[in-house]
Biopython code that builds the backbone (N, CA, C, O; Angstrom):
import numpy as np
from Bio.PDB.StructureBuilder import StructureBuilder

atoms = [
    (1, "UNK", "N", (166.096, 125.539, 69.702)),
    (1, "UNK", "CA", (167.055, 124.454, 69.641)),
    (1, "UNK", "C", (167.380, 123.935, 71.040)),
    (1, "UNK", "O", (167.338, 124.635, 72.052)),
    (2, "UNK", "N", (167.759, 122.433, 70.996)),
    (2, "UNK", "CA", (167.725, 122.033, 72.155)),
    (2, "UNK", "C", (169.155, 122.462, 72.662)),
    (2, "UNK", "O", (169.881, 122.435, 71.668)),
    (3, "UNK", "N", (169.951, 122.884, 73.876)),
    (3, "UNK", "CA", (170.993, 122.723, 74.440)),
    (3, "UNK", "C", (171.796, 122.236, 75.230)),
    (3, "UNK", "O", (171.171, 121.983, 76.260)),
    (4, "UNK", "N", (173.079, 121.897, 75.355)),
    (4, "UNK", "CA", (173.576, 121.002, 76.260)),
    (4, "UNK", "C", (174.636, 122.295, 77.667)),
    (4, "UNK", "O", (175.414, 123.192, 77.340)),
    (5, "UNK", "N", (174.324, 121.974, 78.819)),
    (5, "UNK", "CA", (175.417, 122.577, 79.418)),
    (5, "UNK", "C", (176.652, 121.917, 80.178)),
    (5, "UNK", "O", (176.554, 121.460, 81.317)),
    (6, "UNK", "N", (178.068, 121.914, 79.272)),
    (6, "UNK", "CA", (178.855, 120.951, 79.575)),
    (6, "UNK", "C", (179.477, 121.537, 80.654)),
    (6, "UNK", "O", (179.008, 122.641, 80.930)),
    (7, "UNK", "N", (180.284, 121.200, 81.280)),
    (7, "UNK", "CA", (180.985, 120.856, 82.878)),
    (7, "UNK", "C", (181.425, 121.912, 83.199)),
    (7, "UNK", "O", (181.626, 122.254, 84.364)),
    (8, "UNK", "N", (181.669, 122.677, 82.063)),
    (8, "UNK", "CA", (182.812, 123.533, 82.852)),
    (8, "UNK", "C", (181.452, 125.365, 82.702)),
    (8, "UNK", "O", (181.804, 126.530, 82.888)),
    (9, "UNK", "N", (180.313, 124.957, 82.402)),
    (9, "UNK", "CA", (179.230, 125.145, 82.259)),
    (9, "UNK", "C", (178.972, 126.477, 80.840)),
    (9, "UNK", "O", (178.303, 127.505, 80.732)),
    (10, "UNK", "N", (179.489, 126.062, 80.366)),
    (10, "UNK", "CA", (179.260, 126.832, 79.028)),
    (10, "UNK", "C", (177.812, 125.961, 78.513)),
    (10, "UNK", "O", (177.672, 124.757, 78.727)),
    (11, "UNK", "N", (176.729, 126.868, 77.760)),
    (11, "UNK", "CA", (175.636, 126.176, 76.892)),
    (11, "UNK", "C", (176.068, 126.225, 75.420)),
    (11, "UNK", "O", (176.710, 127.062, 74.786)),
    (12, "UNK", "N", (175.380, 124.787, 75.007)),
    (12, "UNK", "CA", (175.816, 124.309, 73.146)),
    (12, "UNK", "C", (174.994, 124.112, 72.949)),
    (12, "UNK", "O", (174.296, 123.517, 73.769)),
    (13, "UNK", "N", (174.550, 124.459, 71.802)),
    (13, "UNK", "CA", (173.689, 123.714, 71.167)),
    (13, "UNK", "C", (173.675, 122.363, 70.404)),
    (13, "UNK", "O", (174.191, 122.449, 69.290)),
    (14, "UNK", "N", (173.339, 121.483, 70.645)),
    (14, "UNK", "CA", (173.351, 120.294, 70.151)),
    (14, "UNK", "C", (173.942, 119.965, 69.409)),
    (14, "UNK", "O", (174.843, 119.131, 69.492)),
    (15, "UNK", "N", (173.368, 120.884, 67.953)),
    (15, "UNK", "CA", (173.688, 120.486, 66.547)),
    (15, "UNK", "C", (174.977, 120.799, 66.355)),
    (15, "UNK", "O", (175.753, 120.296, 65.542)),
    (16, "UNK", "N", (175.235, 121.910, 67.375)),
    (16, "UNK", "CA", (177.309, 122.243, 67.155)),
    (16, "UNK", "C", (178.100, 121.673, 67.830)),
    (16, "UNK", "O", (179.316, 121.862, 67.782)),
    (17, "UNK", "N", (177.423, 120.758, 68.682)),
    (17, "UNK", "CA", (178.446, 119.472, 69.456)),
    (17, "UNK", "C", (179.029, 119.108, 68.314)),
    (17, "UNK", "O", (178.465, 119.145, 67.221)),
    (18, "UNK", "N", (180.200, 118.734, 68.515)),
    (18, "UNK", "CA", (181.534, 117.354, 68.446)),
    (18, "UNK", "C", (180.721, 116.204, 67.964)),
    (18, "UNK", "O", (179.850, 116.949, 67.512)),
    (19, "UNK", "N", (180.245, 114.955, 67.663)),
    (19, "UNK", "CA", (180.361, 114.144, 67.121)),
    (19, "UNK", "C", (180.590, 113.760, 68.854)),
    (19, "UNK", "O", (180.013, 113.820, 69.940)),
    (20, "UNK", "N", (182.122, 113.250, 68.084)),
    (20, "UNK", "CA", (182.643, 112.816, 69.428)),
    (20, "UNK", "C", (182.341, 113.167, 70.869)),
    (20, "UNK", "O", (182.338, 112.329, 71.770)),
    (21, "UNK", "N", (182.079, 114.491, 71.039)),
    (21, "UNK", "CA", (181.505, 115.088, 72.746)),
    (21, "UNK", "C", (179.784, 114.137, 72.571)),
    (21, "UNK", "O", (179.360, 113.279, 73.346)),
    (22, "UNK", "N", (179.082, 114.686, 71.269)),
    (22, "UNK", "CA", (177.838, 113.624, 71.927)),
    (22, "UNK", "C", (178.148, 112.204, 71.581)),
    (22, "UNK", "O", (177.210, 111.880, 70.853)),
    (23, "UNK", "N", (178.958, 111.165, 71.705)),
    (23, "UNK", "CA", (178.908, 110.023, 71.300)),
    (23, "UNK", "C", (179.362, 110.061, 73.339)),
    (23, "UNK", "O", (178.766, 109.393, 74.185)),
    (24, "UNK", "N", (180.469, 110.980, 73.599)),
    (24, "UNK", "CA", (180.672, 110.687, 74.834)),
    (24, "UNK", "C", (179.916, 110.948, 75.931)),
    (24, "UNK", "O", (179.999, 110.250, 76.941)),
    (25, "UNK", "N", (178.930, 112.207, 75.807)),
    (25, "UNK", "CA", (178.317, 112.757, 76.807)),
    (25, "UNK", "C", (177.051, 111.517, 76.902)),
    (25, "UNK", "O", (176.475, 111.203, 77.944)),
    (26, "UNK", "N", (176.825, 110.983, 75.671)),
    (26, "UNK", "CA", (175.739, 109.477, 75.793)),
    (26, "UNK", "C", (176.058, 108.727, 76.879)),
    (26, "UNK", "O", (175.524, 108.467, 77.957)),
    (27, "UNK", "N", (177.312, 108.377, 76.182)),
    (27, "UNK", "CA", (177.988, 107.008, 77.092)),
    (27, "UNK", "C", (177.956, 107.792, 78.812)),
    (27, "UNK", "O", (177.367, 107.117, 79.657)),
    (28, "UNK", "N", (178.373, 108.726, 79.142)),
    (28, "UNK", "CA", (178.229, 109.434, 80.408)),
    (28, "UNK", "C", (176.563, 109.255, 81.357)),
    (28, "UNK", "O", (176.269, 108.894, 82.497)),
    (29, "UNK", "N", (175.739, 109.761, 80.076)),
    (29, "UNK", "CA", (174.116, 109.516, 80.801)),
    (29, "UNK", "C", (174.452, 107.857, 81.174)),
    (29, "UNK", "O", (174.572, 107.485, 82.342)),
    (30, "UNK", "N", (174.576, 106.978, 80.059)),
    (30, "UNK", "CA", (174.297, 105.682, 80.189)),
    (30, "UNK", "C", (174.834, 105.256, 81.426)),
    (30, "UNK", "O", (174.031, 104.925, 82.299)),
    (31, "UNK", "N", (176.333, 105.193, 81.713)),
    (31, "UNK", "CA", (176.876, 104.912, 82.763)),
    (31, "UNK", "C", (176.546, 105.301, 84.090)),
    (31, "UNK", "O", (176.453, 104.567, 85.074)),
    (32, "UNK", "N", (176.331, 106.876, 83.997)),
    (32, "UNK", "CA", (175.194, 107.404, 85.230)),
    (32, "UNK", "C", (173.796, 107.076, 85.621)),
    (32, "UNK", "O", (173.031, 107.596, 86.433)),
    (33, "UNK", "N", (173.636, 105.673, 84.498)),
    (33, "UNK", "CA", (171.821, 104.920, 84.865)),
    (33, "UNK", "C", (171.283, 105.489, 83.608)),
    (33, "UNK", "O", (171.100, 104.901, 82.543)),
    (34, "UNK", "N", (171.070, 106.680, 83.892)),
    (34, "UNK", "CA", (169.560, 107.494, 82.889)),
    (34, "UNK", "C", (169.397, 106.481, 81.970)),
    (34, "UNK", "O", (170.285, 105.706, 81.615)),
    (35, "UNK", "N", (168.159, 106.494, 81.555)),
    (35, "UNK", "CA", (167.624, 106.074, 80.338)),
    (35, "UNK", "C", (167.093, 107.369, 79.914)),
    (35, "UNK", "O", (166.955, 108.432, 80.518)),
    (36, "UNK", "N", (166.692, 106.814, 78.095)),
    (36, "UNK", "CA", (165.759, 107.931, 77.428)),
    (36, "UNK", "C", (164.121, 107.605, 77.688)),
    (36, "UNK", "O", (163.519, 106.542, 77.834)),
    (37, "UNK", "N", (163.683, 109.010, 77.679)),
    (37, "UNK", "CA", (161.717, 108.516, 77.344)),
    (37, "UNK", "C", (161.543, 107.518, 76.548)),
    (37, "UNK", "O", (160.758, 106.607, 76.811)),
    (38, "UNK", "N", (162.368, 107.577, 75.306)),
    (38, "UNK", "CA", (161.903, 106.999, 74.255)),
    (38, "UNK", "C", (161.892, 104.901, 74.730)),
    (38, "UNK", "O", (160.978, 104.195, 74.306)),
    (39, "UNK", "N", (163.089, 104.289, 75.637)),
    (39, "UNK", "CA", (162.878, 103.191, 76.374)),
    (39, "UNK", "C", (162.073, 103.161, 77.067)),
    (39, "UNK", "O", (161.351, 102.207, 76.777)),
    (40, "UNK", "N", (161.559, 103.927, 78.281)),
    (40, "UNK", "CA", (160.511, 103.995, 79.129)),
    (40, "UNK", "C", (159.601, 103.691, 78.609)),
    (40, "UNK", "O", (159.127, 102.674, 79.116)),
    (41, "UNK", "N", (158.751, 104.270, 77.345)),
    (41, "UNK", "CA", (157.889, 104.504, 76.618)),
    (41, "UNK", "C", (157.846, 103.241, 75.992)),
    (41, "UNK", "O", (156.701, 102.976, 75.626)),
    (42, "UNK", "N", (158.502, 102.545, 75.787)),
    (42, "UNK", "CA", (158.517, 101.298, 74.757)),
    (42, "UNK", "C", (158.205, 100.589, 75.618)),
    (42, "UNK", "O", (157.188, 99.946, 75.356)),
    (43, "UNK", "N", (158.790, 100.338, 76.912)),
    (43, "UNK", "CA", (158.158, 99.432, 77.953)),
    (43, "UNK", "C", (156.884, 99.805, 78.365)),
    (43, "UNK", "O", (156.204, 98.797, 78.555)),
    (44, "UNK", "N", (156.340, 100.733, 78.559)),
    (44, "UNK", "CA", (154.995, 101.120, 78.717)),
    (44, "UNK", "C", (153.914, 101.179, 77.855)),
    (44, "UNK", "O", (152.728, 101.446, 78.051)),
    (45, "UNK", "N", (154.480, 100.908, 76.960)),
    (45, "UNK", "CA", (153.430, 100.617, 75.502)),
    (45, "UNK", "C", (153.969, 99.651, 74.720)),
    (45, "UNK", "O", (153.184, 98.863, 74.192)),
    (46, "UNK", "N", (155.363, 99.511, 74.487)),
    (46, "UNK", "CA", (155.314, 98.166, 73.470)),
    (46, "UNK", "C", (154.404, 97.269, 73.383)),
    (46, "UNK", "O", (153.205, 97.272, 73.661)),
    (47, "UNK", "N", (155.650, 95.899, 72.642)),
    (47, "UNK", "CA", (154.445, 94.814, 72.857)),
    (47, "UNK", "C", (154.888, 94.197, 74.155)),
    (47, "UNK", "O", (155.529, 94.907, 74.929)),
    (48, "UNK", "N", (154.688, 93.281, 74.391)),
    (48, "UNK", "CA", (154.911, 92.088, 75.744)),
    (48, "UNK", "C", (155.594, 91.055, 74.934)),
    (48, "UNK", "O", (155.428, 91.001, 73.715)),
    (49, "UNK", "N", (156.033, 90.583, 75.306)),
    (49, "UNK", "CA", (156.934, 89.111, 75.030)),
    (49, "UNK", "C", (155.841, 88.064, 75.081)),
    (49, "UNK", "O", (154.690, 88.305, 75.443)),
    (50, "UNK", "N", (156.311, 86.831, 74.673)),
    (50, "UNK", "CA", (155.150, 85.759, 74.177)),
    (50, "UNK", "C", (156.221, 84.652, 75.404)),
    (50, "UNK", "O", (157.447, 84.665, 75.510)),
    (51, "UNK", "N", (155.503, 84.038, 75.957)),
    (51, "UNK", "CA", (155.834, 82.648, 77.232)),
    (51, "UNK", "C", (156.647, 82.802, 78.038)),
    (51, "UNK", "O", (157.433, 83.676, 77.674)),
    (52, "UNK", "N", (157.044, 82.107, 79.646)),
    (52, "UNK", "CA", (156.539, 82.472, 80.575)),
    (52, "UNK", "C", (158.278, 83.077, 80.944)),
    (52, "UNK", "O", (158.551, 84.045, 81.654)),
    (53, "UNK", "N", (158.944, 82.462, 80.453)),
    (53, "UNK", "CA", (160.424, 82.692, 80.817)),
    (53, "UNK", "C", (160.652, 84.301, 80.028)),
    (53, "UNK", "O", (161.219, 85.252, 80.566)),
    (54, "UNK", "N", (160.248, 84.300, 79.087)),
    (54, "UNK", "CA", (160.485, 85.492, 78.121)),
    (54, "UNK", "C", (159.862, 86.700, 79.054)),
    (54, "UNK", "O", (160.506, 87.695, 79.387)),
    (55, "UNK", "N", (158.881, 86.508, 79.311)),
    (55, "UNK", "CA", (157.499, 87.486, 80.562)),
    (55, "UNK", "C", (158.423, 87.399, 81.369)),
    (55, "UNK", "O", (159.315, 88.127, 80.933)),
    (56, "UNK", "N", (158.792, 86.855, 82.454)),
    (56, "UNK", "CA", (159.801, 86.788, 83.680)),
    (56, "UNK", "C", (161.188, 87.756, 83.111)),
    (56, "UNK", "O", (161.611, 88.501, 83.995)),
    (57, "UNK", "N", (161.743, 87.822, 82.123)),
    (57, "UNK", "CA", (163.073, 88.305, 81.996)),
    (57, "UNK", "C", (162.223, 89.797, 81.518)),
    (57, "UNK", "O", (162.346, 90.215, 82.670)),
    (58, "UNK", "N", (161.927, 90.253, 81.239)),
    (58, "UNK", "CA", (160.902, 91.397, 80.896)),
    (58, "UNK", "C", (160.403, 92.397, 81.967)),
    (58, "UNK", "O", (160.459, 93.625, 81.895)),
    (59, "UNK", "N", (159.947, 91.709, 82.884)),
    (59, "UNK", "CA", (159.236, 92.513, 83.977)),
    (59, "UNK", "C", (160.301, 92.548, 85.421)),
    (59, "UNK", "O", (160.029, 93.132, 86.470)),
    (60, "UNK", "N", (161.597, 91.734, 85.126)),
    (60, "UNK", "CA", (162.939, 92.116, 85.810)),
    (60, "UNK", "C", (163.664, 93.711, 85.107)),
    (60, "UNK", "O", (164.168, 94.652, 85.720)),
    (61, "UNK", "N", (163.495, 93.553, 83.885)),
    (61, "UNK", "CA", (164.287, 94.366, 83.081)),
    (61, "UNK", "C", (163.221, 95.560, 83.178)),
    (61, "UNK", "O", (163.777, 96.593, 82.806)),
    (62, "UNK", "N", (161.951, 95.777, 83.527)),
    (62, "UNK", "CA", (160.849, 97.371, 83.393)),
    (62, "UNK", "C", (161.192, 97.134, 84.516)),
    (62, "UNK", "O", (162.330, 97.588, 84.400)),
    (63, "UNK", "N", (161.131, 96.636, 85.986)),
    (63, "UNK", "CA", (161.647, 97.037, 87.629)),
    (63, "UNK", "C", (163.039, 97.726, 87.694)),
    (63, "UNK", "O", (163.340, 98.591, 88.516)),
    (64, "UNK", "N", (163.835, 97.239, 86.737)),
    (64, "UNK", "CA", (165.100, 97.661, 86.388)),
    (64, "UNK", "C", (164.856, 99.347, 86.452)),
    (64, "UNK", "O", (164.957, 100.245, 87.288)),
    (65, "UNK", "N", (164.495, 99.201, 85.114)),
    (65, "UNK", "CA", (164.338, 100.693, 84.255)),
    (65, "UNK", "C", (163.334, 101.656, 85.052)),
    (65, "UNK", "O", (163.779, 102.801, 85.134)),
    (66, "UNK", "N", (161.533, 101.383, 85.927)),
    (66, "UNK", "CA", (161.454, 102.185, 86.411)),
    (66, "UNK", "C", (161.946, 102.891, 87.840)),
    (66, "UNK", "O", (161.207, 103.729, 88.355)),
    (67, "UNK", "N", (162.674, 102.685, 88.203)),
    (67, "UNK", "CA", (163.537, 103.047, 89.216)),
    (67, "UNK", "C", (164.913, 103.929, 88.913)),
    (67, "UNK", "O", (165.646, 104.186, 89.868)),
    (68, "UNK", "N", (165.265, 104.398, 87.559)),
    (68, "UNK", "CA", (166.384, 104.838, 86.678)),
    (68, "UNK", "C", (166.023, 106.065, 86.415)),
    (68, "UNK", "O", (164.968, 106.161, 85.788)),
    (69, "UNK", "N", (166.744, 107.372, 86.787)),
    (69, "UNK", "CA", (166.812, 108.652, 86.386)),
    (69, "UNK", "C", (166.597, 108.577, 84.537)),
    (69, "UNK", "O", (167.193, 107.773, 83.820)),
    (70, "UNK", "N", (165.798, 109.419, 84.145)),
    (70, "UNK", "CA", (165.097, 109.356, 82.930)),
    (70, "UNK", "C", (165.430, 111.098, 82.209)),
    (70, "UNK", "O", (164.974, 112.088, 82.780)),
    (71, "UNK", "N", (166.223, 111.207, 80.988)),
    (71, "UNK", "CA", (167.078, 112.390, 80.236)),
    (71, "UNK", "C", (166.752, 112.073, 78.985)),
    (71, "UNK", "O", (167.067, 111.078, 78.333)),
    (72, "UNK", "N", (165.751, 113.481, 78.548)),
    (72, "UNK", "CA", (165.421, 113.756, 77.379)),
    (72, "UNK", "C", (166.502, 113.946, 76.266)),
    (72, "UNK", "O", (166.410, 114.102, 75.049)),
    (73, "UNK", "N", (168.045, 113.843, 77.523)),
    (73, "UNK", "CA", (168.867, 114.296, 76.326)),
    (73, "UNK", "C", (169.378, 113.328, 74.906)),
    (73, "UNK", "O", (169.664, 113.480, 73.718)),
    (74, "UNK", "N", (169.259, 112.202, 76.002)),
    (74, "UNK", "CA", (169.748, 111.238, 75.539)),
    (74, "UNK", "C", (168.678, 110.823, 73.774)),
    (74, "UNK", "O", (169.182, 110.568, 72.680)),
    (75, "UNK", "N", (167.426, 110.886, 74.057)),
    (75, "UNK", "CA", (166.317, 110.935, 72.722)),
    (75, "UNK", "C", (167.542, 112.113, 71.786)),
    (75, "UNK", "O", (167.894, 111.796, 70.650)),
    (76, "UNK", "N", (168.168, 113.669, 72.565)),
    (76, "UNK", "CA", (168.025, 114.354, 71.338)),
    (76, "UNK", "C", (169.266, 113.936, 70.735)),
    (76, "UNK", "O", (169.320, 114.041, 69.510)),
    (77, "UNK", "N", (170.546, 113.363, 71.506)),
    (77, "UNK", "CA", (171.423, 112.876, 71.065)),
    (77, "UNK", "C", (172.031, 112.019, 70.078)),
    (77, "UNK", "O", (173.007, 112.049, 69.329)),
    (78, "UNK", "N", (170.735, 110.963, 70.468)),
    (78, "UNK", "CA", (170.355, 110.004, 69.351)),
    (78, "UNK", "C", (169.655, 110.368, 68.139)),
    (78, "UNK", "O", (169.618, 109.579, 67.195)),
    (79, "UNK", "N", (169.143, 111.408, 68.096)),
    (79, "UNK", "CA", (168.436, 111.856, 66.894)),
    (79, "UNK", "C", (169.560, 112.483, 66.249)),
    (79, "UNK", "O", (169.865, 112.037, 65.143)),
    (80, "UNK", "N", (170.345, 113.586, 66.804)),
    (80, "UNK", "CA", (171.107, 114.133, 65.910)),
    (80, "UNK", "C", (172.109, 113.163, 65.498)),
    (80, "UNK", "O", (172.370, 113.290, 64.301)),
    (81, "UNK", "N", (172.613, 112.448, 65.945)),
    (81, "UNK", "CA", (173.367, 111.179, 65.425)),
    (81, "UNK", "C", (173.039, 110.885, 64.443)),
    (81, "UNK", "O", (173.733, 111.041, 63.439)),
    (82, "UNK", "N", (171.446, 110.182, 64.449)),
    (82, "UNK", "CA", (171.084, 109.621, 63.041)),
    (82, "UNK", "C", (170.991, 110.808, 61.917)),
    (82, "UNK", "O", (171.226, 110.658, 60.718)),
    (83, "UNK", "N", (170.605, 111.994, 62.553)),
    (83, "UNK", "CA", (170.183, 113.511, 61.353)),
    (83, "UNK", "C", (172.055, 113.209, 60.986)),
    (83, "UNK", "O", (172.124, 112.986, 59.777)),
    (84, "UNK", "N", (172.753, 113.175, 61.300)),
    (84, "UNK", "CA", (174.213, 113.310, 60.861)),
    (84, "UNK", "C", (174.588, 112.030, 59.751)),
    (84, "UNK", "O", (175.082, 112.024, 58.623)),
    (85, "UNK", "N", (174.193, 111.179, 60.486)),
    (85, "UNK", "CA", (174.349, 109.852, 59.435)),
    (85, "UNK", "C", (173.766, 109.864, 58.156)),
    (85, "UNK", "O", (174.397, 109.526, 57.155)),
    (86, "UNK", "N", (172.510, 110.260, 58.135)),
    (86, "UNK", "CA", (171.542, 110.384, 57.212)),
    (86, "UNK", "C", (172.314, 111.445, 56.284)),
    (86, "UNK", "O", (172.488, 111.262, 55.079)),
    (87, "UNK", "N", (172.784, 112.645, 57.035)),
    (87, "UNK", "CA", (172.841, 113.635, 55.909)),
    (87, "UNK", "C", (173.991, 113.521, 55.246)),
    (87, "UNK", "O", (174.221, 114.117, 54.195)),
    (88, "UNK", "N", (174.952, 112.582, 55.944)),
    (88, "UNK", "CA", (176.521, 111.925, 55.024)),
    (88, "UNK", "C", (176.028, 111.031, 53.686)),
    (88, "UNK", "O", (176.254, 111.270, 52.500)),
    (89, "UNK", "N", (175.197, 109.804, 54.346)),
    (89, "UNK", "CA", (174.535, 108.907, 53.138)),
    (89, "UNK", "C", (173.616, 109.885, 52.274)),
    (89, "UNK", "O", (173.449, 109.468, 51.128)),
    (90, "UNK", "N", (173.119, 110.831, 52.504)),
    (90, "UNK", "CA", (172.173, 111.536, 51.459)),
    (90, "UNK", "C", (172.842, 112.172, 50.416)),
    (90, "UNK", "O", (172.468, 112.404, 49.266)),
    (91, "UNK", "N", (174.265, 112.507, 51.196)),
    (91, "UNK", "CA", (175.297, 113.203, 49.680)),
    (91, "UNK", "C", (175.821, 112.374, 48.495)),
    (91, "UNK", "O", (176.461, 112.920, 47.595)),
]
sb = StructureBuilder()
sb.init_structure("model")
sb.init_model(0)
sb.init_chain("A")
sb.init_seg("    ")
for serial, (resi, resn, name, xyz) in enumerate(atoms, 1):
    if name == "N":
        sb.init_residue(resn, " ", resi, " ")
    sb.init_atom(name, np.array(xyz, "f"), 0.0, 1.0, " ", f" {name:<3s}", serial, name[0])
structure = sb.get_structure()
């Protein structure tokens, strides 16, 4: 299981976070820059944008991003989010 080590440096495991601690510890990566692989990855393989203004705002926004501290946590954060959502709507 993946784990988180929060501040005051105790380790969690993900899935027994708060809700609320990972909705905040997100917003924390975000504000500190990081992106996830999973953006990186989309810019490095997506598609490309179609004409010339669209291309121009695109390749500002990947100069952006590769220069940005990059946290796997943020992928697992977002996953358990949705595994949580999912398993409320599944009841």
């Amino acid at each position: 299981m993946k784990t988180w080590k929060t501040k005051d440096g105790r380790q969690i495991e993900i899935k027994d976070m708060e809700t609320s601690h990972i909705k905040n510890t997100l917003a924390m990566l975000k504000r500190k820059g990081f992106i996830s692989p999973k953006t990186l990855s989309y810019y490095l393989f997506g598609p490309t944008p179609n004409g010339d203004g669209a291309n121009d705002a695109y390749e500002m926004e990947f100069n952006n991003l590769v220069n940005r501290p990059i946290s796997p946590f943020i992928n697992y954060f977002e996953d358990e989010l949705i595994r949580r959502k999912n398993h409320i709507t599944s009841k």
